[in-house]
N, C-alpha and C positions, 0 to 999 in steps of 0.2 A: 810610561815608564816601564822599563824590561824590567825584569827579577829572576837574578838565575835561583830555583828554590834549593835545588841542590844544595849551595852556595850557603843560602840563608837557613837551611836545616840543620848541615855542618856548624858554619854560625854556633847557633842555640842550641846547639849540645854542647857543644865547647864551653859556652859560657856558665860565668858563678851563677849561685843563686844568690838574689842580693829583693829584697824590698823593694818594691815600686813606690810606695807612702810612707815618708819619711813618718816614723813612729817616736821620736825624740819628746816631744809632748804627751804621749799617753801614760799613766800610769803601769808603772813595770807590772807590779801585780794582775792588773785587771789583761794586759796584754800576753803576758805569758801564761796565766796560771786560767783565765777564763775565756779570753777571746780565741785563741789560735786552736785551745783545746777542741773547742767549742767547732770552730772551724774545720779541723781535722774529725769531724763527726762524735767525738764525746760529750755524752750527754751527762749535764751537769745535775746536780741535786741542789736544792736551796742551801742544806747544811757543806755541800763542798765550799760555798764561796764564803773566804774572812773577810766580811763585811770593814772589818776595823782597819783593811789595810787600802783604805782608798776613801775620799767623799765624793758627796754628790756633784758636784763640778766635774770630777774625774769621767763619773759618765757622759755626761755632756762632749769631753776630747772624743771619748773610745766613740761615741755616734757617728761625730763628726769625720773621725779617720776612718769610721765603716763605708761611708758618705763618698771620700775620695775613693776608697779601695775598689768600691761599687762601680764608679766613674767611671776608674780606667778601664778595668773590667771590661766593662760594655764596649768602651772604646776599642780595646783590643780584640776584642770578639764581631765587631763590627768590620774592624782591617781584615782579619782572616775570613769573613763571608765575603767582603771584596775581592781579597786574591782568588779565594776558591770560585768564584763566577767569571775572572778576567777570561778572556779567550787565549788561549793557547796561540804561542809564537813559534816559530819552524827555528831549530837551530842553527847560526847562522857558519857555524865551521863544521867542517866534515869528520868522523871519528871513523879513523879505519882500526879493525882489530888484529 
């Protein structure tokens, strides 16, 4: 399969940012206020988190979505060591300047 990257770079600049794991099951709190923080490298203190606005099931989701998020992750990091190893194709039309 060809890939013009060009092509595919333009793509993904263009595009929204939008979720890969559907989050509709987690709890809002624990996702907005501890996970993403957390993610974006804030480092959390026991007393930032209000315990009283989620239960223990709740973490059981947020694992579980860390679970897929990890998933694709890898998978997507895995496609781009593949493109980055594919061998190089000669362009097949001519560009005069």
């Amino acid at each position: 399969m060809l890939v013009d990257l060009n092509t595919l770079r333009n793509e993904l600049k263009e595009a929204l940012p939008e979720d890969t794991v559907d989050a509709s099951e987690v709890n809002p709190y624990l996702l907005n206020e501890v996970l993403r923080p957390m993610l974006a490298g804030k480092v959390l203190c026991y007393g930032d988190i209000n315990f009283e606005e989620f239960e223990a099931d709740d973490l059981r989701v947020v694992a579980r979505y860390c679970d897929t998020r990890n998933h694709i992750a890898y998978g997507l990091q895995e496609m781009v060591g593949r493109i980055a190893k594919a061998s190089p194709a000669a362009y097949r039309r001519k560009a005069f300047c």
